[in-house]
N, C-alpha and C positions, 0 to 999 in steps of 0.2 A: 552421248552428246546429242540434243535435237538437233536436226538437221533444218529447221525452220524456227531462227529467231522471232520474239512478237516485244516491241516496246510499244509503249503508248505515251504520246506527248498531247493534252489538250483532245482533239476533236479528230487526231491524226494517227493511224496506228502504222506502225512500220514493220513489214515483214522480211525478215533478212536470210536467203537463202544461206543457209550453212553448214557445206560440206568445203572448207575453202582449201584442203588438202587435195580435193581432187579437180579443183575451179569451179566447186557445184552442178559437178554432172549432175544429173536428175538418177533418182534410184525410187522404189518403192515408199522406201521410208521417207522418203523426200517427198512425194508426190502426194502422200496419205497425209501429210503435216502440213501443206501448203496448204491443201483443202480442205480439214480441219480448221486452221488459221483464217481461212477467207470467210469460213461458214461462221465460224466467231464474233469478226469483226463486221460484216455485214448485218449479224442480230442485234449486236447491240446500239442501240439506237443514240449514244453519245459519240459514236463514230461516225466522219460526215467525210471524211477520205482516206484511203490508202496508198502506201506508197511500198513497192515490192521492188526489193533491189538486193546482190549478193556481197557475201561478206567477203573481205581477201581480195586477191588479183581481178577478178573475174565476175561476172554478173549470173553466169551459165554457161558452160560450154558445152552442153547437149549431154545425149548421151552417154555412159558412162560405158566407153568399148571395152574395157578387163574384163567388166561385168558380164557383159554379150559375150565376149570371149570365151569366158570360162565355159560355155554351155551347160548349166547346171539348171538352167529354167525350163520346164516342162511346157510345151504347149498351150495347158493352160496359164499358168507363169506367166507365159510371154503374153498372152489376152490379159489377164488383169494387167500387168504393168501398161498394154497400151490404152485400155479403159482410164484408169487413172489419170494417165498424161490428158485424156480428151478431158476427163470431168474438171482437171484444172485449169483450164487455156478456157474452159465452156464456163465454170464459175465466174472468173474474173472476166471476161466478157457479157455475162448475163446479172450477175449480182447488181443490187440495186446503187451499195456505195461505189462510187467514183473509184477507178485504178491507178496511181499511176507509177508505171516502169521504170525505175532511175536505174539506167544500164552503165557498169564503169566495166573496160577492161575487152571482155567479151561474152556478145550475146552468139550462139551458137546452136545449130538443128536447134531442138526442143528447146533451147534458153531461147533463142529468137522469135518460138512457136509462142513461148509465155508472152517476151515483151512485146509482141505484137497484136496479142490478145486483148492489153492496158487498155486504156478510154486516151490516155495521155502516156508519149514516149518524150523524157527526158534522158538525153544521154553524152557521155561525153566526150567533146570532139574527137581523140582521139582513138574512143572504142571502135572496136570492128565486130559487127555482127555478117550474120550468110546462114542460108540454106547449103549445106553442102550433101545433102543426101542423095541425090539423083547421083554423085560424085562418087559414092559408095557403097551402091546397090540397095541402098534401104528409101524410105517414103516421109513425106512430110507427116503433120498430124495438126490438132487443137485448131481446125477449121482453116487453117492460111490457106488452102486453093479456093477457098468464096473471100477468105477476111481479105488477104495481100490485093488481089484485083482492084479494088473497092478503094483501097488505100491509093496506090499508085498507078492504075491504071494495067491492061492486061499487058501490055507491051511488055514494060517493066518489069512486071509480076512475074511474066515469062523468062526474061532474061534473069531474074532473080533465082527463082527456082530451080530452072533447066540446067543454065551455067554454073550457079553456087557461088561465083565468087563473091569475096568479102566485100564489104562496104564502111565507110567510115559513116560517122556521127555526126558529120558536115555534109555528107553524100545524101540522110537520112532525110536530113531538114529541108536538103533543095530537091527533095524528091517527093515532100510532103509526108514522109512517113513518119518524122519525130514533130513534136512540141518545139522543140528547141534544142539546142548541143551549147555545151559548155565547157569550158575546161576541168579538169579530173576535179582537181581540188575543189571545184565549187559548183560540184555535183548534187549531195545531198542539200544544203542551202537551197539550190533551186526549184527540187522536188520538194521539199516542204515547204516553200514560198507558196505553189502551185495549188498544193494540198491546203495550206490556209485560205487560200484564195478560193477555192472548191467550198471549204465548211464553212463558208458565209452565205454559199447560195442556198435558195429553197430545197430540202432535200428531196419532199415529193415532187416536186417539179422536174430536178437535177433527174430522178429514178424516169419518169416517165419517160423525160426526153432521149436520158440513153436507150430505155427499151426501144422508143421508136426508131433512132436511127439504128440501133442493132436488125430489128425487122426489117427497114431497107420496102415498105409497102409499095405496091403500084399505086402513080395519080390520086385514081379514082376511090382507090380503097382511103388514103392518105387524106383526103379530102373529105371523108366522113369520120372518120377516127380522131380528126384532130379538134375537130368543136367539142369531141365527145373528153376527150383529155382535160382539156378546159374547163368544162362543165361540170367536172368531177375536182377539180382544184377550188374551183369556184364555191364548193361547201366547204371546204377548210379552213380551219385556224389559221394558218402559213398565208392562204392568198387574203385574208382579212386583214391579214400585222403588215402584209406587202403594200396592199392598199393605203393602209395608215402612214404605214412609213415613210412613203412615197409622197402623202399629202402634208405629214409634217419635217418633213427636211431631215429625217434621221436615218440612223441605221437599220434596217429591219431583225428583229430578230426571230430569228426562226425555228419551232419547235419540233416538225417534224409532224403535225396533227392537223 
């Protein structure tokens, strides 16, 4: 059975974590499909959002402790499995198409490491995500000691981290770390609301603007970089039909060139 579903609706591809027997701990097999999947739907160029959410009870509930338990990974084992986890949490944060997280149930260590990664956190009011590793002798990963700060400020980010404890989907949104919370049932609904609303906008535009805010530039660097951004949309197809569309009252349609 993959452990990483892929449908494709229109302009929206949906990837669905699924190990849902064990609430989608994350495992090799799992991390190596994720990533596969993102690198897929990021190439192809009829894809203008994603939306990454798990199958069953559960969205991710981190690591899969049997697994760690058993001790049967070598050293190296354990390097690549933590490789992995970074290149996933580092793809969907860097890749050009829009992310976004629809969390049901629970996001957990590394499931929180993912949905935190997203461009956009959808989830639902009554899920509980948390860091609980400082809790259990092991370490965060997929960049949350630079990403969480940024999100909610160091304060927060510290009491998030250090402390572990859970947090609900309504805790998320007044903290600025989600999109929105919603109730369970009308979870997926709002993540693909979101994602249509995403693959209407310019997609080169949409790509640039995430790389910039992912770089996070100083002022002055920011300040030269951004005419240059501009300047380079300014030869496309996309900022020509933007232009047009804008001056005849219609919807722009956008290629991608």
């Amino acid at each position: 059975m993959t452990t990483v579903l892929t449908t494709r609706t229109g302009p929206t591809t949906t990837l669905a974590l699924n190990r849902p027997e064990r609430l989608n701990a994350v495992s090799e097999e799992l991390y190596q499909e994720l990533i596969d999947a993102l690198v897929d739907a990021d190439n192809d160029p009829q894809v203008r959002a994603i939306v990454l959410t798990g199958s069953g009870r559960a969205f991710c509930v981190g690591a899969d402790l049997k697994a760690h338990k058993a001790g049967t990974r070598s050293r190296e084992d354990q390097a690549h499995y933590l490789h992995l986890g970074q290149t996933a949490c580092e793809l969907i944060q860097t890749i050009s198409t829009p992310v976004i997280a629809a969390v049901n149930g629970y996001a957990l260590g590394a499931g929180a490491e993912i949905a935190v990664s997203a461009d956009f956190l959808v989830i639902a009011d009554d899920a509980q995500m948390g860091f609980p590793e400082v809790s259990i002798g092991t370490f965060v990963g997929g960049g949350v000691t630079h990403r969480l700060p940024r999100l909610v400020g160091l304060r927060r980010a510290t009491d998030l981290l250090i402390l572990g404890e859970r947090f609900t989907g309504s805790q998320a949104v007044e903290w600025g770390l989600a999109h929105a919370a919603v109730p369970g049932a009308e979870l997926s609904d709002a993540a693909h609301t979101l994602a249509t609303a995403l693959a209407a906008k310019a997609p080169l535009s949409l790509a640039r603007m995430k790389n910039a805010l992912r770089r996070n530039d100083p002022l002055d660097v920011v300040l030269e970089t951004e005419p240059q951004e501009l300047l380079a949309l300014m030869g496309t197809q996309d900022w020509a039909e933007g232009v047009a569309a804008f001056a005849e009252h219609r919807t722009p349609n956008f290629q991608g060139k």
